[in-house]
MDTraj code that builds the backbone (N, CA, C; nanometers):
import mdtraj as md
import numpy as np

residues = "UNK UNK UNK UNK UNK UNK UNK UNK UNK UNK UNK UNK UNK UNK UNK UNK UNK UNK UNK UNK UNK UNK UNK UNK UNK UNK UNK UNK UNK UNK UNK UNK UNK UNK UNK UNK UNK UNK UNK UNK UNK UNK UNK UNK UNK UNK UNK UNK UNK UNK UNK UNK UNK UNK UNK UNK UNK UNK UNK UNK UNK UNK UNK UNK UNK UNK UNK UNK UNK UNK UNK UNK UNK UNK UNK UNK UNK UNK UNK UNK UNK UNK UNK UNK UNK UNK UNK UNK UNK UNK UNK UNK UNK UNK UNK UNK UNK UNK UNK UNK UNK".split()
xyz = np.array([
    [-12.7831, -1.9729, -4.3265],
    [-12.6694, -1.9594, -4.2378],
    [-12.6196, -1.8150, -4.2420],
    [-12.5590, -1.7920, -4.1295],
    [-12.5483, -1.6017, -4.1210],
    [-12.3982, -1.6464, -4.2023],
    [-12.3580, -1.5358, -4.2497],
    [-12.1978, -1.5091, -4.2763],
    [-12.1286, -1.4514, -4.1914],
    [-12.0146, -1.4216, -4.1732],
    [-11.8951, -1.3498, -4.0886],
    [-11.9303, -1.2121, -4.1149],
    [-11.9850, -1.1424, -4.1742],
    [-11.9829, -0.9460, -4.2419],
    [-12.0761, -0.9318, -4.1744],
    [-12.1999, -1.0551, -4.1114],
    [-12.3143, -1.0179, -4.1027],
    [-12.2974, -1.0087, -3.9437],
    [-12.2322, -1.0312, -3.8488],
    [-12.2121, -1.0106, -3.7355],
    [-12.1020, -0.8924, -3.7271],
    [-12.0376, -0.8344, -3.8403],
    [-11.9237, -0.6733, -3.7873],
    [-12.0539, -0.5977, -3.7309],
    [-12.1727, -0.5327, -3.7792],
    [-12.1718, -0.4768, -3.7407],
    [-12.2214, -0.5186, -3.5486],
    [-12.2991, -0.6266, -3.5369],
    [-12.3089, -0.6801, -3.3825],
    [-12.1982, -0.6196, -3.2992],
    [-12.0697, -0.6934, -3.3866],
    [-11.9661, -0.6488, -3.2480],
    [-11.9405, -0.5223, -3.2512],
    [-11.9614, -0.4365, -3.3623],
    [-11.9890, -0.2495, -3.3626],
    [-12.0064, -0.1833, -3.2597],
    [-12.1827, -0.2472, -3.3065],
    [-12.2664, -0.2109, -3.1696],
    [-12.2426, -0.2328, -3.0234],
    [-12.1812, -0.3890, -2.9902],
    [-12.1561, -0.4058, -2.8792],
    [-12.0467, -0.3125, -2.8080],
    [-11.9678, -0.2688, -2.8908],
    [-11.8182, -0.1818, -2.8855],
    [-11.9011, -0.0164, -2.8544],
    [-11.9940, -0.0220, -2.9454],
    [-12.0767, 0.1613, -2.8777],
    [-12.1331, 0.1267, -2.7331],
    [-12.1855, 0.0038, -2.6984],
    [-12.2626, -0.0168, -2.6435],
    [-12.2193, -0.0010, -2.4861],
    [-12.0723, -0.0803, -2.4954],
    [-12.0062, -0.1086, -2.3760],
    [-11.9090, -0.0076, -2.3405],
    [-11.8763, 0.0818, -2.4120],
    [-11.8542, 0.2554, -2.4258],
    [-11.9448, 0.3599, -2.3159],
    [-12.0798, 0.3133, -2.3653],
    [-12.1546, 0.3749, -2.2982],
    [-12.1974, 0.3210, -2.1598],
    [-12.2271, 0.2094, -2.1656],
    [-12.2326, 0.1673, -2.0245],
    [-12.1005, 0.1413, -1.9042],
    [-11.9755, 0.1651, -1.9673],
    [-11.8824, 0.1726, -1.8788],
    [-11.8088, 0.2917, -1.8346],
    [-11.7648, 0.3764, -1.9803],
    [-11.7740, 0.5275, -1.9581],
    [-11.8743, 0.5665, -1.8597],
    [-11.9972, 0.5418, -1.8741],
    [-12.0927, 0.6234, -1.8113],
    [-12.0158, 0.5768, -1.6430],
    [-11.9981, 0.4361, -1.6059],
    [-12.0095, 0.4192, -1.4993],
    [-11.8937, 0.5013, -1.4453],
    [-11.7793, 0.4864, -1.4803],
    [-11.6368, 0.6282, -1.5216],
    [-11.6881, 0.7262, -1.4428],
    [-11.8047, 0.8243, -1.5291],
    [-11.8019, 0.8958, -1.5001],
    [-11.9037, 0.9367, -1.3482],
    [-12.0173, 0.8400, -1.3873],
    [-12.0898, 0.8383, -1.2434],
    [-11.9859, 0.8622, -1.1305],
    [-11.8853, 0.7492, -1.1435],
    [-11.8241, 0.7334, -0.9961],
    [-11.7165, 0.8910, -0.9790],
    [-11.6517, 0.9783, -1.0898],
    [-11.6096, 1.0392, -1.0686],
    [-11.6651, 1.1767, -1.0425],
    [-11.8098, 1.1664, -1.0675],
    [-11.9476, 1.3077, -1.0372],
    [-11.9335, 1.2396, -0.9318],
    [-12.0270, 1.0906, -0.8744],
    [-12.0755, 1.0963, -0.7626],
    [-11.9905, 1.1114, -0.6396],
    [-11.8720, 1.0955, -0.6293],
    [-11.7960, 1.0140, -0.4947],
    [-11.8002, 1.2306, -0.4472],
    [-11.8358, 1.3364, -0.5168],
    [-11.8013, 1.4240, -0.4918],
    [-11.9510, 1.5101, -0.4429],
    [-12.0374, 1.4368, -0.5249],
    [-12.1692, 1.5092, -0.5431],
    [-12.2333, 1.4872, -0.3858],
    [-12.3449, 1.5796, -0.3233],
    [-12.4447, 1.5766, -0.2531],
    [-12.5121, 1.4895, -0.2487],
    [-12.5530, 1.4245, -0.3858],
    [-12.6974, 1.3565, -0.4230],
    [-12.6471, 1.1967, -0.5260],
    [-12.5446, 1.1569, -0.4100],
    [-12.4394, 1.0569, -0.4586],
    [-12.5837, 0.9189, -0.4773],
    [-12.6498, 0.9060, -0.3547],
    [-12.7604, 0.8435, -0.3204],
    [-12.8479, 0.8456, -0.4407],
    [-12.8319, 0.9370, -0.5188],
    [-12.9380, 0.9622, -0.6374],
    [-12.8584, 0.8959, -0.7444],
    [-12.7355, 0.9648, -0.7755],
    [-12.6678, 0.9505, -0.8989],
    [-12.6158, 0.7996, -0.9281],
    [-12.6268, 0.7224, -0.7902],
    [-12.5521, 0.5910, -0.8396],
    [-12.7008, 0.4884, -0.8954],
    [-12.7499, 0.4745, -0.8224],
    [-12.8926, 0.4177, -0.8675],
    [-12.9194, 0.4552, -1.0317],
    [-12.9353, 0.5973, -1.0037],
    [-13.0036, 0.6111, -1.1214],
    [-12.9137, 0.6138, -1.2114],
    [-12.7718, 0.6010, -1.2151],
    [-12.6860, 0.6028, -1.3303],
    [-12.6759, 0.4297, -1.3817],
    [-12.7066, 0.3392, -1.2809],
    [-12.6962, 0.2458, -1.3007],
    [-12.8417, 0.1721, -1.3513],
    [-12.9503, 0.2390, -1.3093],
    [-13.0639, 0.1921, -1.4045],
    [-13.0913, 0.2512, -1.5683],
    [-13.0251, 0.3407, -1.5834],
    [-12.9998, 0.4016, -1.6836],
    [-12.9357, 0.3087, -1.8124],
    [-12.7707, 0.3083, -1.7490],
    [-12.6919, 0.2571, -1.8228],
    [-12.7249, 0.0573, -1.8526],
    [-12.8147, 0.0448, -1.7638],
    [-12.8815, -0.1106, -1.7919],
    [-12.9448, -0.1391, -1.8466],
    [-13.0569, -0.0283, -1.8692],
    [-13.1557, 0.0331, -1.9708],
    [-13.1426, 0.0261, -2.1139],
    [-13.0323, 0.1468, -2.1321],
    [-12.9802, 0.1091, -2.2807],
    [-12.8823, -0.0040, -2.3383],
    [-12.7925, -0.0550, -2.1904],
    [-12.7236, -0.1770, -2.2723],
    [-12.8525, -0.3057, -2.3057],
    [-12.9281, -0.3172, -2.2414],
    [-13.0090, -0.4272, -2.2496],
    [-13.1212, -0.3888, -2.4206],
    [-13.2228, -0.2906, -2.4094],
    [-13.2135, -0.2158, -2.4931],
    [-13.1386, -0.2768, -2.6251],
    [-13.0320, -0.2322, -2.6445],
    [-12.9063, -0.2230, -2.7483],
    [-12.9018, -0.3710, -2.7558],
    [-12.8916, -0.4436, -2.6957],
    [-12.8528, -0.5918, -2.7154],
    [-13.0168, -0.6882, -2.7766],
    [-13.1066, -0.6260, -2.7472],
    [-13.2815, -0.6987, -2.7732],
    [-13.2582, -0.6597, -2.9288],
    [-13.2258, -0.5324, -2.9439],
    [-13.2607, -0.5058, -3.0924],
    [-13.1486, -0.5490, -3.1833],
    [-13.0221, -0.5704, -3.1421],
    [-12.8996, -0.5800, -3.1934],
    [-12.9376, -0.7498, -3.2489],
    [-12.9877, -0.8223, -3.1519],
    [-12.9636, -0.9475, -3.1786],
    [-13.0476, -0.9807, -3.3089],
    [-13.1982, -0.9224, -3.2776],
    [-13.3055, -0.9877, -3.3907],
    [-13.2959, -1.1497, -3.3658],
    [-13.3385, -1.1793, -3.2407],
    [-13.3549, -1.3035, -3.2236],
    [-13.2232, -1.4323, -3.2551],
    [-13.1236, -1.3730, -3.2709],
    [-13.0121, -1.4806, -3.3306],
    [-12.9229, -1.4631, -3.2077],
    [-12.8237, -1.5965, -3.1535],
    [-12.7975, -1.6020, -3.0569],
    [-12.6416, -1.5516, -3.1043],
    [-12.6030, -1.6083, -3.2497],
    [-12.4589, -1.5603, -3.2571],
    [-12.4539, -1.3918, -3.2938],
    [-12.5825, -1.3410, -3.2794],
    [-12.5819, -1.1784, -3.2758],
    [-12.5215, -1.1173, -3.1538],
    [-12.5762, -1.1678, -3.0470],
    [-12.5741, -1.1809, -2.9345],
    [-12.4189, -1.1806, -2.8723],
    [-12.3896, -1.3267, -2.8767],
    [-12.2602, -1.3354, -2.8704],
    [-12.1176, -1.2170, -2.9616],
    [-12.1754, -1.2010, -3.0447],
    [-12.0598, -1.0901, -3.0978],
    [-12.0745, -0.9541, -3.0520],
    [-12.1696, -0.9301, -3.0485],
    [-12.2313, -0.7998, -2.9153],
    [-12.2058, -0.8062, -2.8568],
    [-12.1980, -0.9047, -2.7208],
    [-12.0982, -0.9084, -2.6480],
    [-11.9656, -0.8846, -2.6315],
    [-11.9282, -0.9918, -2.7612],
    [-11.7447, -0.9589, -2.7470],
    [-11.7455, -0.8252, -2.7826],
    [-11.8004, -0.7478, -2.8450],
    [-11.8097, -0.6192, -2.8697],
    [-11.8099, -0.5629, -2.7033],
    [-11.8449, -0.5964, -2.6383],
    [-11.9317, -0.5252, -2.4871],
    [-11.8464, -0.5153, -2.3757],
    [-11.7329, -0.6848, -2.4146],
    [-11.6214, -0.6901, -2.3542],
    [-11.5068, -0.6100, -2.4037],
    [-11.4749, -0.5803, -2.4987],
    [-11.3606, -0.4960, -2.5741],
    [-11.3740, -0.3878, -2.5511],
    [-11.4829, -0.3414, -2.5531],
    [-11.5034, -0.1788, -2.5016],
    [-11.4562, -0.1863, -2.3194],
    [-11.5301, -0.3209, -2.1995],
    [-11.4792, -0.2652, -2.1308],
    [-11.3316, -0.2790, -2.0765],
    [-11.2110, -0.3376, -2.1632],
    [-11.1527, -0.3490, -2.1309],
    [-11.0347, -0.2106, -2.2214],
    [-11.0728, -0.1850, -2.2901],
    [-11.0546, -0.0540, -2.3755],
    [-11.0878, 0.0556, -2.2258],
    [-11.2257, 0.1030, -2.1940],
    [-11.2568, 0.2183, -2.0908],
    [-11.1454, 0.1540, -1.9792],
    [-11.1440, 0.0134, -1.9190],
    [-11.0673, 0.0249, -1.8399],
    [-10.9229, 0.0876, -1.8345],
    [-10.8436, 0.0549, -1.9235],
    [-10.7079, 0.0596, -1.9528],
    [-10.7087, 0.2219, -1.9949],
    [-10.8203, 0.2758, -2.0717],
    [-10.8054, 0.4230, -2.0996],
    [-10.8170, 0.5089, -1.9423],
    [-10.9092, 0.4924, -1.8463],
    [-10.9124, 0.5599, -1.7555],
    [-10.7804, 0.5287, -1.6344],
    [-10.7285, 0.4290, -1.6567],
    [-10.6382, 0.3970, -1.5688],
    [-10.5266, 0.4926, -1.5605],
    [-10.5496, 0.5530, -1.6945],
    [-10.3984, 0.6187, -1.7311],
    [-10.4267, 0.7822, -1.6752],
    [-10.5748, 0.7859, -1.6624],
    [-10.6083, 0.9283, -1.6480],
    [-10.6407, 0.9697, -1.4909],
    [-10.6110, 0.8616, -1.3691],
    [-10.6153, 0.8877, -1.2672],
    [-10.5704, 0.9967, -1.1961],
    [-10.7180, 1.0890, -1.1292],
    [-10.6758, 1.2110, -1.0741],
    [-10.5702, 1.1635, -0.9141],
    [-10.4997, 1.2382, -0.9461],
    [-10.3831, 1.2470, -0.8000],
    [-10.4676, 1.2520, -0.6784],
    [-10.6602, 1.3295, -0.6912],
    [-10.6520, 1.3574, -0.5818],
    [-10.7551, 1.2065, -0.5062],
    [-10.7179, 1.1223, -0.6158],
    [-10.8053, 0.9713, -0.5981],
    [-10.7108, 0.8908, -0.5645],
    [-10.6349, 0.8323, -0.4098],
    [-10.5721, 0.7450, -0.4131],
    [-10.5833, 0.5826, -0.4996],
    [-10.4324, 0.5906, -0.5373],
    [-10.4711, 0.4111, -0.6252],
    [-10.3876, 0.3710, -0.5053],
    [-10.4174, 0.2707, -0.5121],
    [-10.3561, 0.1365, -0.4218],
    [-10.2973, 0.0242, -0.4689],
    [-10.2075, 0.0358, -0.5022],
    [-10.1675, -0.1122, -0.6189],
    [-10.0788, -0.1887, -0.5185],
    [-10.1512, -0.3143, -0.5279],
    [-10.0788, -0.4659, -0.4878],
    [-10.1375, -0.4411, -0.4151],
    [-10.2434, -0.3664, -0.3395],
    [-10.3003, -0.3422, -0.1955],
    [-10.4507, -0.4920, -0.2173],
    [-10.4542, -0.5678, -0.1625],
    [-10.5435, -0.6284, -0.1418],
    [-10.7230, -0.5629, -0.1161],
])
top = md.Topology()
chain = top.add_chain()
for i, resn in enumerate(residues, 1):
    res = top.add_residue(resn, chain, resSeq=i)
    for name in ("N", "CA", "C"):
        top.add_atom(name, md.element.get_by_symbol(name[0]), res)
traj = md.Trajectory(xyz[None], top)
């Protein structure tokens, strides 16, 4: 039977993991919406960042499903962490729309 210590580091990883794949997306959208080669950067930022979360989660687990699952909650905490961090850092020259449907 696994112990509780033996899944910290899972949700670790899931917490680097979902860092990187949501940051990244962060930042894609704030290069691309400006860039030339927007057509390039979203694709490929998004096969990228699928790459290593998937990646990160095959090796993280070692075949155990409650690896898995705490990697996750790891995967979710990060993106709700990037969310709430970038919210605060909204450039003026990016309309927000709040309550806007």
């Amino acid at each position: 039977m696994i112990e509780a210590s033996a899944l910290v580091p899972a949700l670790l990883a899931g917490i680097v993991l979902g860092t990187i794949f949501f940051g990244g997306l962060w930042w894609t959208i704030r290069l691309g919406i400006s860039s030339k080669w927007a057509a390039v950067w979203f694709p490929g930022s998004l096969l990228l960042r699928t790459a290593i979360a998937l990646a990160g989660f095959y090796f993280i687990s070692q075949g155990d499903w409650r690896k898995v699952l705490a990697c996750l909650a790891g995967f979710l905490v990060a993106r709700l962490s990037v969310t709430l961090l970038t919210r605060a850092t909204l450039s003026p020259a990016i309309p927000c729309k709040r309550g806007a449907p």
